[in-house]
Structures are given as C-alpha cells and as structure tokens.
C-alpha positions in Angstrom: 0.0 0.0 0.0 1.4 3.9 -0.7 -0.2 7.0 -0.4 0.6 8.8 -3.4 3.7 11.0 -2.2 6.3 10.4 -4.2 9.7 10.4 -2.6 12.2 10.6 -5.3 12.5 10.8 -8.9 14.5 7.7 -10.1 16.0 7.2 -13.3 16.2 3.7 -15.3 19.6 2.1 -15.5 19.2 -0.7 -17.5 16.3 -2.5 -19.4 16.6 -6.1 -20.2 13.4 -7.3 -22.2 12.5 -11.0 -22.7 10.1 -12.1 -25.0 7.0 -11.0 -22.5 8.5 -9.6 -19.2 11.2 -7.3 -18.5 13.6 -6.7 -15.5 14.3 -3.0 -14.9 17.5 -1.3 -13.4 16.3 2.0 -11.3 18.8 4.4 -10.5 17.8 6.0 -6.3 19.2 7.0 -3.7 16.8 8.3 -0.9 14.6 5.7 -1.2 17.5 3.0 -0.6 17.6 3.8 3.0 16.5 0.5 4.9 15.1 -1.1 1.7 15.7 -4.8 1.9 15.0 -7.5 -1.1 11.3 -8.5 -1.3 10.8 -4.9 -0.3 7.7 -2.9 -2.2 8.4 0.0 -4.9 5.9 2.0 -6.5 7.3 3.2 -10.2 5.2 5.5 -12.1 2.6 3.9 -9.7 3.1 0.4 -10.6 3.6 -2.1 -7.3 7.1 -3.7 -7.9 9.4 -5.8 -6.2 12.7 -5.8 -5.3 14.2 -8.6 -6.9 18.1 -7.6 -6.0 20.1 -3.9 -4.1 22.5 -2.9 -5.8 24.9 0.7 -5.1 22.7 3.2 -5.7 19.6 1.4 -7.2 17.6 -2.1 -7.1 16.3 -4.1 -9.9 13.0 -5.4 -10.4 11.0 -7.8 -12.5 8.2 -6.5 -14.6 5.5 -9.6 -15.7 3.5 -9.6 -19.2 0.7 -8.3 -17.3 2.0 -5.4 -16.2 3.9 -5.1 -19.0 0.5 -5.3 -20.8 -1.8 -2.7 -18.4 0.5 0.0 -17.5 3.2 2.5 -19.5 6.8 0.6 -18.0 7.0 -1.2 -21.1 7.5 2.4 -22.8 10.7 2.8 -20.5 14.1 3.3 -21.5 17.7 3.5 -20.4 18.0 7.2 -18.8 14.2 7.5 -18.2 12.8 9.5 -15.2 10.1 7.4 -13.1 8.2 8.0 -9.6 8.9 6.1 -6.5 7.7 5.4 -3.6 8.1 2.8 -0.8 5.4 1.2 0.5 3.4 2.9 3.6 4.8 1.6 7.3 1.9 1.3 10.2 2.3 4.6 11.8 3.5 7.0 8.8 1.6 10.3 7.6 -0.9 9.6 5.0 -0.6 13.2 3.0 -2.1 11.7 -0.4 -4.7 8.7 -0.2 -4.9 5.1 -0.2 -3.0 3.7 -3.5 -2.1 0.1 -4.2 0.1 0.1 -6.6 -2.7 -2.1 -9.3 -2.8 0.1 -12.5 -6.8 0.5 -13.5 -5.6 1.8 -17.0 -2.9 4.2 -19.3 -4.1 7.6 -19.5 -2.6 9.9 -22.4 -2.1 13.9 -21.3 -4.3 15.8 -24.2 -3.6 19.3 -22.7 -1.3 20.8 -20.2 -2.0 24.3 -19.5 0.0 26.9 -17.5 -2.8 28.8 -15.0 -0.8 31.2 -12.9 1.4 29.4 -10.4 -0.1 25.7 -11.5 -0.2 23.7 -14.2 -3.6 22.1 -15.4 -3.6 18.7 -17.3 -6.1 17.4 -19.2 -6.3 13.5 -19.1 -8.0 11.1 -21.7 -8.8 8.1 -19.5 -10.3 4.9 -20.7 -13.8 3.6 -19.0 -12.5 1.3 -16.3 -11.1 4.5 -14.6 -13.4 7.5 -15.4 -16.2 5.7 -14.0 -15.0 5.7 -10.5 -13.6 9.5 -10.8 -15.8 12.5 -9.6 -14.8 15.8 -8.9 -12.5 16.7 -5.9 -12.0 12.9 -5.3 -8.8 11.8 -6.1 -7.1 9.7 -8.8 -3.2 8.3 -8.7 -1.8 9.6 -12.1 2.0 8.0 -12.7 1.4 7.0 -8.9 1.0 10.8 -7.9 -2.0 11.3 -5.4 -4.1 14.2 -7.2 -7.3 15.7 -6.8 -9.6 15.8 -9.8 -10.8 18.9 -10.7 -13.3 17.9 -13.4 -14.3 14.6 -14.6 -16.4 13.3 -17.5 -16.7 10.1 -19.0 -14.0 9.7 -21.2 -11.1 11.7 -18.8 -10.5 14.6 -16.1 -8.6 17.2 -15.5 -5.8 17.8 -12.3 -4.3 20.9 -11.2 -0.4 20.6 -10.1 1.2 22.8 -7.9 5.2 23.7 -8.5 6.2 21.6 -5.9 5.3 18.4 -7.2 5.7 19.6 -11.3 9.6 19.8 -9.9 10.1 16.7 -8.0 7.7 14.5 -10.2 7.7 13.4 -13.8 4.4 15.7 -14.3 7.0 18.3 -14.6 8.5 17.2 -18.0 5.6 15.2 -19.1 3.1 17.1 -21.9 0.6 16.3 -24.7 1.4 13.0 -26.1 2.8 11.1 -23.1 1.3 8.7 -21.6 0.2 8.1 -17.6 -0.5 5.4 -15.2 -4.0 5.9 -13.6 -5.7 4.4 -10.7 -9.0 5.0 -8.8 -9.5 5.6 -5.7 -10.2 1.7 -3.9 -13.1 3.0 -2.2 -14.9 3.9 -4.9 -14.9 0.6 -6.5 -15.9 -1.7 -2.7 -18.9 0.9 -2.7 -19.4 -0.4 -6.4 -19.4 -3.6 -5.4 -21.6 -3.7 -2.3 -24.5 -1.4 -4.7 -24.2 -4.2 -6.8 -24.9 -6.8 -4.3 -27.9 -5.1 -3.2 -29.7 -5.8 -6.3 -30.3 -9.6 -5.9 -31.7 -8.8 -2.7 -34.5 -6.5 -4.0 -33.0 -3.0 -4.0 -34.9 -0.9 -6.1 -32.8 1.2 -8.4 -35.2 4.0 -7.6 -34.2 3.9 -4.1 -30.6 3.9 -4.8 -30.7 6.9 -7.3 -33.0 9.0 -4.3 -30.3 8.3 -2.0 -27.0 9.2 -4.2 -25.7 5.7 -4.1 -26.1 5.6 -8.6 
C-alpha cells in the first residue's frame, strides 16, 4: 500500500526485455535507506518488487501483465520514473490510499500553464473514469491528485510547483502517456450497490439516496 507522495524521482539504469517480461535497473538514492529484497516500490505507480540492491539502485522484475496494463514497457535506459516505498503502520498519509494495481494508461491531451499551476487534461479509458468524480482523487503515474473535473472519457488535475519539480508531471506534456488508478473506495462501494440488487433493492431507491 502507498499513499501517493512520491519520494524521489529515479532514473532507469538498465532494461533487459524477454520475449513478454522485462527486468528493470532503477537508478535511487533516498529511497535505498533501509530497503531490503522483497521490499515494495511503486514506479510510475506500478507495485514492484525488489528482486536484487544494488549501489545506488535495485532491480525489479516486470511480468506480461504489467507489462500489458501500465506505460513501464514504454521505459528506457535514462528515463525518469516516480517512487515510492510502501506505507509503514504509523507514517503520515498526506495523499490517499493507493495500491500500486494500475486500472488503466491515461494519455495527457492538454497541459495548460494557469498562474502558479499547471492544469492537465487527461483522456482516460472507462475502467477508470467511471469511478472519478470531482474533488475525489485519482493516482496519475502513482502521484496522489485531486480531480478537478471529470467526465466520461477523462478529467482534468491541477499541479502545484512543488510536485511539477520533483515529479515526472514536470516534464511530461501532450502526447505522453500516464499510469491511472482509482480511488479503492470507490470501486468496494461499487461492489456492495451491486450486491444489493439480488436482494431487491430498487434502483429507484438507490438513485434518491446518491448511491447511482
């Protein structure tokens, strides 16, 4: 589990592809305090392990799945990625609750300057629009953000300079592409609504009350 702050930006090493998985070299240094092998990393959002230390960085192993439902497989030697180690009992939670399970790639359509942030415009595909809604928040490359607008096909997120600097957001712009995932609560409260029906919920009831 993370929350969404990321701690450093990293920077890719090495790539070695095989015919479906890949193992990926990450260049870090704040982050290697007291990581161990087997630990949790989030890059660009996606839940990896470590699979070896090394001076300066750690390897891990990317699957054909994640390979398949996330951006990493886009990543090259001397590319900048978002990390975060995995949330201890007892730290701050200053984003929200994030997994590290990619819902879907996003692709930035717009990324506007608006005084001292920058607003990005997100095309997002179904899985993940349908759990946004406005001021709830949405992991985008594995940074916890608030969305500003959403609509059924994307959103949009306003960035502060702060995390434009010490994020990939910063250097990212129409074109690239973005790991997205929704907020875990949305989709539980999905799941129990859809319980309810067998039971003899009326949908009327449901849409009176805000629940669809």
């Amino acid at each position: 589990m993370f929350t969404g702050i990321i701690e450093e930006l990293g920077q890719i090493k090495g790539v070695t592809r095989q015919a479906v998985s890949a193992r990926l070299v990450v260049g870090a240094d704040r982050i290697m305090e007291n990581l161990r092998l087997g630990d949790s990393v989030a890059v660009n959002g996606v839940c990896l392990t470590v699979a070896s230390l090394q001076d300066k960085g750690f390897t891990a192993d990317v699957m054909a799945e994640t390979l398949a439902k996330t951006n990493l497989g886009e990543l090259a030697v001397g590319a900048r990625v978002n990390l975060e180690r995995a949330l201890r009992l007892g730290d701050r939670l200053g984003g929200h609750l994030v997994t590290g399970h990619i819902d879907g790639v996003g692709r930035i359509l717009r990324k506007e300057k608006r005084e001292i942030a920058w607003v990005f415009t997100i095309a997002a595909p179904r899985e993940v629009a349908r759990y946004l809604i406005k001021k709830g928040s949405v992991a985008v490359d594995g940074i916890s953000l608030t969305v500003v607008e959403a609509w059924e096909e994307g959103f949009t997120v306003s960035v502060i300079p702060h995390t434009a600097a010490v994020t990939t957001l910063g250097f990212k712009g129409p074109g690239d592409t973005v790991n997205l995932e929704a907020d875990l609560i949305g989709k539980y409260v999905e799941k129990f609504l859809r319980a309810l029906k067998p039971r003899g919920v009326e949908e009327s009831f449901l849409a009176e009350h805000g629940f669809i």
